[in-house]
C-alpha positions in Angstrom: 6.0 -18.9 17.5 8.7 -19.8 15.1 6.5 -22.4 13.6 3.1 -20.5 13.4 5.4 -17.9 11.4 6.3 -20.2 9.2 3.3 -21.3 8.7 1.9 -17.9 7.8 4.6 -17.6 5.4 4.1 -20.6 3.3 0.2 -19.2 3.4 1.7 -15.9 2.3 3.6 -17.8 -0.8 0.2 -19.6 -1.8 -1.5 -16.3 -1.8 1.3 -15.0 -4.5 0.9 -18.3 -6.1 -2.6 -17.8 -6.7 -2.1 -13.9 -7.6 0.3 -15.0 -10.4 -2.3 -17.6 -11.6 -5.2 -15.3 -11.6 -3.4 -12.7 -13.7 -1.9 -14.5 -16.5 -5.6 -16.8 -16.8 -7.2 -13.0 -17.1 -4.5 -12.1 -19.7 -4.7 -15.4 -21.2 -8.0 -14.9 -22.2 -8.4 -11.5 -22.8 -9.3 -10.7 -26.7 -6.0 -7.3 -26.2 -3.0 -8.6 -27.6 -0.2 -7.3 -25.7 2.9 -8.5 -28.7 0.3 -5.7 -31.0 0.5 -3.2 -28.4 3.7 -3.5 -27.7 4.4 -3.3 -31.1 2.3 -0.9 -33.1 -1.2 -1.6 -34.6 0.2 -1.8 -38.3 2.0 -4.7 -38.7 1.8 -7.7 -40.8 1.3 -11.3 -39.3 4.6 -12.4 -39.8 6.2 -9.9 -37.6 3.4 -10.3 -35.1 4.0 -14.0 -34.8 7.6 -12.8 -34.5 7.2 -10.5 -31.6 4.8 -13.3 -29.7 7.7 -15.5 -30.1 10.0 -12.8 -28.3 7.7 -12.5 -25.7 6.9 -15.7 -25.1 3.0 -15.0 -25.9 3.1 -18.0 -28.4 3.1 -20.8 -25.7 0.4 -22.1 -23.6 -1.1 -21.0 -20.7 0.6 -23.6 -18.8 3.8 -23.5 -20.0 3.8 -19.2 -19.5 3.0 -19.2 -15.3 5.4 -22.5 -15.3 8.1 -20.2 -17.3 7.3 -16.6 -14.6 7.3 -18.5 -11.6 11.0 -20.0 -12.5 11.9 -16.6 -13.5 10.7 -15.0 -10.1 11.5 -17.6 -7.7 14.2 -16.6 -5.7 15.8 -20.4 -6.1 17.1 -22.1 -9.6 19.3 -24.1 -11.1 23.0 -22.7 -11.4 26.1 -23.5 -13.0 29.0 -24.0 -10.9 32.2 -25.6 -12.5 29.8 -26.9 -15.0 27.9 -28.8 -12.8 24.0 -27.6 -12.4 23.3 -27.1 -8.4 20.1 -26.2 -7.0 21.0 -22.4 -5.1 19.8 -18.8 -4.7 19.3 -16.5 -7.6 17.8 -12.7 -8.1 14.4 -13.4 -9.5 14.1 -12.0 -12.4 10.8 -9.8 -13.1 11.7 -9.5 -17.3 11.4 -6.4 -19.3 9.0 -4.0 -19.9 6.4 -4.3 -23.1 6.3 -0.6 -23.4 10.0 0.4 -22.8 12.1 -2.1 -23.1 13.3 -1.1 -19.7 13.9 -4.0 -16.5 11.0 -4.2 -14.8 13.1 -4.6 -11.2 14.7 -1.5 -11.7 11.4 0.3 -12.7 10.3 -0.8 -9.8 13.0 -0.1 -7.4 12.4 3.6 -8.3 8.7 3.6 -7.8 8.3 1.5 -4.3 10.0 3.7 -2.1 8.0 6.5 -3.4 4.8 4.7 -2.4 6.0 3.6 1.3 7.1 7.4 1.7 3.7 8.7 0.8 1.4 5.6 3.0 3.9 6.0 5.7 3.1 10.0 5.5 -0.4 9.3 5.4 -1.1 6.7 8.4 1.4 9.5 10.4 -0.7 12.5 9.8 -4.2 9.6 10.3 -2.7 7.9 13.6 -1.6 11.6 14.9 -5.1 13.2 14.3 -7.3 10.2 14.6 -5.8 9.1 18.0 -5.7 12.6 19.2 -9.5 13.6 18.1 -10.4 9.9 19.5 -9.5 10.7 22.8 -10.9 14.8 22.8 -14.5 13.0 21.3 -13.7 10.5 24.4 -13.4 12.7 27.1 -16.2 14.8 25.9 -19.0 12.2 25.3 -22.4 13.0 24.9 -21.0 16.8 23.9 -21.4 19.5 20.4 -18.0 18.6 19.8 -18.0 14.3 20.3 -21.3 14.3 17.8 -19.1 17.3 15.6 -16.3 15.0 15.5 -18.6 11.9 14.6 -20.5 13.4 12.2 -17.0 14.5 10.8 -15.5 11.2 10.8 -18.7 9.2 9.0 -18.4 11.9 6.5 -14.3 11.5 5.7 -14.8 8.0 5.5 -17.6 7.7 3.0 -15.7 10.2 0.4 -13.7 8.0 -1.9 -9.9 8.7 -2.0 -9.7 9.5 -5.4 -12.8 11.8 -5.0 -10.5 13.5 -1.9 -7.4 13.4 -4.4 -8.9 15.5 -7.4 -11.0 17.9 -4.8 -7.2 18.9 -2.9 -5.9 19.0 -6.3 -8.0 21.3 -8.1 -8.6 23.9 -4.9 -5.2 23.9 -3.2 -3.1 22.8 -6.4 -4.9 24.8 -9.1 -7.6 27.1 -7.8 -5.5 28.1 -4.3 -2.0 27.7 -5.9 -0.5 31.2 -5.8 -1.4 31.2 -1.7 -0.6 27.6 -0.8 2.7 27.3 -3.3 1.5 23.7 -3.8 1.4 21.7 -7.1 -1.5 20.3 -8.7 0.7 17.3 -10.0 4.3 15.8 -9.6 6.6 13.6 -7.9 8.8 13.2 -5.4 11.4 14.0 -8.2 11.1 16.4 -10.5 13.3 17.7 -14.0 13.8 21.3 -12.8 14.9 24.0 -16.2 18.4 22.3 -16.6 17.4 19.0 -16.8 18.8 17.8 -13.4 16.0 15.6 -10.8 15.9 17.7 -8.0 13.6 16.5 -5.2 10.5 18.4 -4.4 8.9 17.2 -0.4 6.2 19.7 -1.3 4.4 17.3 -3.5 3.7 15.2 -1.0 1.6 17.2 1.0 -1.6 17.2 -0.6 -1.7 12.9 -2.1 -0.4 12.3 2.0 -3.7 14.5 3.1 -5.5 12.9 0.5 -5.0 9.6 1.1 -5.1 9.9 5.3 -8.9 11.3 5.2 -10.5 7.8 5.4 -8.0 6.2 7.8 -8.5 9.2 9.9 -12.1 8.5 9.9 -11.6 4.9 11.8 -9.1 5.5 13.6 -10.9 8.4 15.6 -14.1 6.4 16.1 -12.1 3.3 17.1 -10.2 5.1 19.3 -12.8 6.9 20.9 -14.6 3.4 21.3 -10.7 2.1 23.3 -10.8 4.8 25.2 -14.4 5.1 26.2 -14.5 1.0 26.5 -11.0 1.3 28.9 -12.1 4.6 31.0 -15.0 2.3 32.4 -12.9 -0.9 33.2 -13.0 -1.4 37.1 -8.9 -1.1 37.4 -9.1 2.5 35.6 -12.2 3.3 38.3 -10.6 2.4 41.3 -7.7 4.6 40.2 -10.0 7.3 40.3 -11.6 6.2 43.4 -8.3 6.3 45.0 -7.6 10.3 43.7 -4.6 9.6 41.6 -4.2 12.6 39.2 -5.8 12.7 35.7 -2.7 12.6 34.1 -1.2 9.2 35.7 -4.2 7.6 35.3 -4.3 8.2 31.4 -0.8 7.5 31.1 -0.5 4.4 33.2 -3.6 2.7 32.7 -5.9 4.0 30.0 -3.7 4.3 27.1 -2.0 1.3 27.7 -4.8 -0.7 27.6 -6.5 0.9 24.9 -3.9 0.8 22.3 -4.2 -2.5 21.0 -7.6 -2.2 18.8 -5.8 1.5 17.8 -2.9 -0.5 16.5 -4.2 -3.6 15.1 -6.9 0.0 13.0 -3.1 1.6 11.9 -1.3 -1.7 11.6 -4.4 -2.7 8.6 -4.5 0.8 7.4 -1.4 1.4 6.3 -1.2 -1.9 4.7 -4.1 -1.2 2.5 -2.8 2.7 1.9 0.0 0.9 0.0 -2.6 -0.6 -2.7 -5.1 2.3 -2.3 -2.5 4.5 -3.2 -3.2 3.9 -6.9 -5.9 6.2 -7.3 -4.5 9.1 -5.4 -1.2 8.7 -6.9 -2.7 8.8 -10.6 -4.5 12.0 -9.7 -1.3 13.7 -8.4 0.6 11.8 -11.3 2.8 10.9 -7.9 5.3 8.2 -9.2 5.1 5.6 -7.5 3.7 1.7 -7.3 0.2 2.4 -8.0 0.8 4.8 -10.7 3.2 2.9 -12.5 0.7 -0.2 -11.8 -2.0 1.9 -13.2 0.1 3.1 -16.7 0.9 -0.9 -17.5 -2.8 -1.9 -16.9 -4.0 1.4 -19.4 -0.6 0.2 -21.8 -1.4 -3.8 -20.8 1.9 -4.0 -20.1 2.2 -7.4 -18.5 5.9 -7.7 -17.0 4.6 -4.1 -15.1 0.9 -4.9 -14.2 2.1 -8.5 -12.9 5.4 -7.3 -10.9 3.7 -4.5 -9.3 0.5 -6.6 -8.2 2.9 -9.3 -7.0 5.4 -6.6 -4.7 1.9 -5.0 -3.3 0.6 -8.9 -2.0 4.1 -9.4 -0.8 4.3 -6.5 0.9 0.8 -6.6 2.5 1.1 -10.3 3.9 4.9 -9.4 5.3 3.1 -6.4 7.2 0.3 -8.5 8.8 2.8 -11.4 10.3 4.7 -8.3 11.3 1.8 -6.7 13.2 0.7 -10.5 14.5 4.0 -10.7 15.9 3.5 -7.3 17.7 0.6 -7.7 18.5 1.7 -10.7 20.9 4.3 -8.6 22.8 1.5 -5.8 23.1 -0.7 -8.2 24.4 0.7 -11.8 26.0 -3.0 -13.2 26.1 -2.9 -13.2 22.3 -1.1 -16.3 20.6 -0.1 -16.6 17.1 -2.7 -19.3 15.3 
């Protein structure tokens, strides 16, 4: 197993490799001038040439991914009693265009933001979805399984930004003296004295907002499990022999239908973290994806390049996780 995770890892660092390419080409050849941006509109050549020079805008395309990969690989040249060594380093992910500020440490504050609100999300999604799943199951061919179907194909063909500005403007605006919820903000907030307090309530509606679609595929994959299970010859004999409703959905149904559930979750909530970006613009919810969205509107590069880069990371470490799990779920799968 060892080496099929390796394997998946050197995949993992070719997919970065190629996200890092694709980005600077794009920017590369786009006619926007970040140094000008940066910068102001009104100023004279001289001081633009200047500020390319700073950047490092100047050089060629070749020599700019050759310079940002040595600056984010995690392994350089350092000094040590004046000798160079090849050893471990902090990559470094520069400073932003717009602020000056470390583009690490903009990002350090942002990310956990975003895990809190997908891991909210595939919660209140796995919760519902599993739980209308198995109602829709046990009631097939019923009002309530083609209710809940009808439901479900409707919440999954509403966009999540479409979802994020309707549960903003009723419940955050229209509905905001009875639900006490906010249209916009963050996990932290400025309150009247100027201290960041933190404020869970804003994560209510972008959480709802963002689990509607997941929902959707998770209760009509788990009502397919389920259904697909309950008829297995094991699960009929159980019945045939009168064991009780209860063992025979605990022992042997849910079991055995979990893995298609988990492997639904497991690819969900890795593609909540990038479809956060929509939701958490509406909300102005500060995390990843709104901070990825403000760099690409202020074509701040450092920003737009970092972000894009921690969301890829992030989404191939969770699929070799849920491989892994998913071969100690189910010993008939192997790592490939």
């Amino acid at each position: 197993m060892f080496i099929q995770i390796l394997k998946r890892l050197v995949l993992g660092l070719g997919s970065m490799l190629m996200v890092v390419l694709l980005i600077l080409s794009i920017i590369y050849a786009s006619p926007v001038d970040p140094a000008r941006l940066s910068f102001g509109q009104q100023l004279d050549d001289e001081t633009l040439a200047l500020k390319k020079e700073e950047l490092g805008l100047d050089k060629s395309l070749i020599t700019q991914i050759r310079y940002y990969i040595r600056d984010i690989s995690p392994i350089g040249m350092k000094e040590v009693n004046g000798d160079k060594r090849i050893g471990f380093k902090t990559p470094y992910l520069r400073e932003s265009y717009q602020s000056g500020e470390s583009v690490g440490l903009l990002l350090k504050r942002a990310l956990p933001n975003t895990l809190i609100l997908a891991l909210s999300s595939i919660l209140i999604a796995s919760f519902l979805g599993i739980l209308f799943g198995i109602i829709a199951a046990y009631n097939k061919g019923r009002w309530i399984d083609s209710f809940l179907l009808t439901i479900s194909t409707l919440g999954y063909s509403i966009p999540s930004y479409v979802s994020a500005i309707f549960f903003a403007i009723v419940f955050g605006f229209i509905l905001a003296p009875v639900t006490g919820l906010n249209m916009q903000g963050g996990l932290w907030e400025l309150n009247d004295l100027g201290d960041e307090v933190f404020i869970a309530k804003n994560l209510i509606l972008p959480s709802i907002a963002l689990g509607i679609r997941p929902v959707s595929v998770i209760l009509q994959i788990s009502r397919s499990a389920f259904l697909d299970t309950m008829g297995k010859p094991f699960v009929l004999t159980a019945m045939a022999k009168g064991l009780p409703s209860k063992l025979i959905f605990r022992n042997h149904i849910l079991k055995n239908a979990f893995n298609p559930i988990v492997t639904s979750i497991s690819g969900w909530f890795a593609a909540l973290l990038s479809g956060a970006f929509f939701v958490e613009s509406v909300f102005r919810f500060k995390g990843i994806g709104f901070v990825t969205v403000q760099a690409l509107l202020n074509y701040d590069v450092p920003v737009l390049t970092a972000s894009i880069l921690i969301i890829c990371m992030l989404f191939i470490s969770l699929n070799i996780l849920m491989d892994i799990l998913y071969t100690y779920l189910d010993p008939r799968i192997q790592l490939k």
